[in-house]
C-alpha positions as CSV (number, residue, x, y, z in Angstrom):
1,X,126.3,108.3,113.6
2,X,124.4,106.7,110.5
3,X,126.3,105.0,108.3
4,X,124.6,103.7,104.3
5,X,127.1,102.0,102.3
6,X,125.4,100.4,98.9
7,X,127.1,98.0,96.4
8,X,126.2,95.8,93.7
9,X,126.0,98.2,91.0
10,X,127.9,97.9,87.3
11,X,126.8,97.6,83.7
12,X,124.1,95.5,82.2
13,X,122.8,94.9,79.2
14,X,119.0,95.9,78.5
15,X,116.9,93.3,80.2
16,X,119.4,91.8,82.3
17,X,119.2,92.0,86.0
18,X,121.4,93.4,89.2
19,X,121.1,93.1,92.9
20,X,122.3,96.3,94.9
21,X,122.6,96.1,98.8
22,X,122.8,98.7,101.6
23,X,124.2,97.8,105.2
24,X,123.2,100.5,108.1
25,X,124.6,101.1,110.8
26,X,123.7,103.4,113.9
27,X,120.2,102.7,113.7
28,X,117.7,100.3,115.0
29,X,117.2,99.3,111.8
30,X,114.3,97.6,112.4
31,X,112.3,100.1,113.3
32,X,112.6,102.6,110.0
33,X,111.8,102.8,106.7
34,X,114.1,102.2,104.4
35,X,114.5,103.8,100.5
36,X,116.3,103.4,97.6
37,X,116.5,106.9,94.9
38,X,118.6,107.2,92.0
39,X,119.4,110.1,90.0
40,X,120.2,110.0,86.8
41,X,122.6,113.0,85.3
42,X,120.4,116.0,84.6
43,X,117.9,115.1,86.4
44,X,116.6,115.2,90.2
45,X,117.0,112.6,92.6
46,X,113.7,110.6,92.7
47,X,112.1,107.7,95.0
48,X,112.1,104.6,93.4
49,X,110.6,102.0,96.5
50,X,111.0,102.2,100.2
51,X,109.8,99.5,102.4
52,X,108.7,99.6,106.5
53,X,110.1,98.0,109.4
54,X,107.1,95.6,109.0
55,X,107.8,95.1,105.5
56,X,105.7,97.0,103.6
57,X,106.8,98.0,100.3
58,X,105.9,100.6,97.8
59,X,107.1,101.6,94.4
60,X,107.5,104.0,91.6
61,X,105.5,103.6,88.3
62,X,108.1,103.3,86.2
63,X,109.8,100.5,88.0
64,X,106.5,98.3,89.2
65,X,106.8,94.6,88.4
66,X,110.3,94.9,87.7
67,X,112.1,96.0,91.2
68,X,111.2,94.3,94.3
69,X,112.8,95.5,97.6
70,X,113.7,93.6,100.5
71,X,115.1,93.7,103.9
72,X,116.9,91.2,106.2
73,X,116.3,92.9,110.0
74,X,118.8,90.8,111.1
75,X,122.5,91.7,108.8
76,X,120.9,95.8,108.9
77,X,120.3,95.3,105.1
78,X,118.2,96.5,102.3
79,X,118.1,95.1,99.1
80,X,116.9,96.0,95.9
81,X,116.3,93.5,93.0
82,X,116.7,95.2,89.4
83,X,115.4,92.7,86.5
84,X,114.4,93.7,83.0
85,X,116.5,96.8,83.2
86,X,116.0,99.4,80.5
87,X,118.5,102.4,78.9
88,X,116.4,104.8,80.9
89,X,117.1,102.9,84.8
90,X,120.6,104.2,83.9
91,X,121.7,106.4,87.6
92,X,123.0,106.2,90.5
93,X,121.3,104.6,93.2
94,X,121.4,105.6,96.8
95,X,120.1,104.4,100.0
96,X,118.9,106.8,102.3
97,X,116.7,106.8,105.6
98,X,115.1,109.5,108.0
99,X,116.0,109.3,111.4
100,X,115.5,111.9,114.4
101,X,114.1,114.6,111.2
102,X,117.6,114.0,109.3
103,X,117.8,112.2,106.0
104,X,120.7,110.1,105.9
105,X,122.4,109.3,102.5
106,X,125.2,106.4,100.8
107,X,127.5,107.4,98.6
108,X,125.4,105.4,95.7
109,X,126.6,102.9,93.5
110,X,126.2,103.3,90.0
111,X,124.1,101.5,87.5
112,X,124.5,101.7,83.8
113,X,122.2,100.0,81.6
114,X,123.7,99.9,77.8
115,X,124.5,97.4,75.1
């Protein structure tokens, strides 16, 4: 079985940063793609970077230059780096990877951006 489990979620002020983490197991990590989403209430679940086994990375608009993902193929972890956070990058965030055609979710850890 696939198991996400993210942390490192809370509340920030507006520009401050966080650093949430997801540990897999069940998986040869290595060799998937890994993504972070967040959904914010009201509103769909949306893609916000994923990175390859090789480490490729990608991103949404609306979090380019501030977000970088990582991975350490080693500890089954992916990171995600959150700096200059804004009111609107307010949602849960959840870890999820596709493996044998099933999309495998966290639980999320919450992020709240608010002065």
């Amino acid at each position: 079985q696939v198991y996400l489990v993210e942390s490192g979620g809370g509340l920030v002020q507006p520009g401050g940063s966080l650093r949430l983490s997801c540990r897999a197991s069940g998986i040869n990590f290595r060799l998937y793609t890994m993504n972070w989403y967040r959904q914010a209430t009201g509103t769909q679940r949306e893609l916000v970077a994923n990175i390859t086994g090789g480490g490729s990375t990608s991103y949404a608009d609306s979090v380019k230059g501030r977000f970088t993902i990582s991975r350490n193929n080693v500890r089954n972890t992916v990171s995600l780096q959150l700096n200059s956070l804004k009111p609107e990058d307010t949602a849960t965030y959840y870890c999820n990877v596709q493996a044998s055609r099933t999309p495998f979710w966290g639980r999320g850890t919450k992020v709240t951006v608010s002065s």
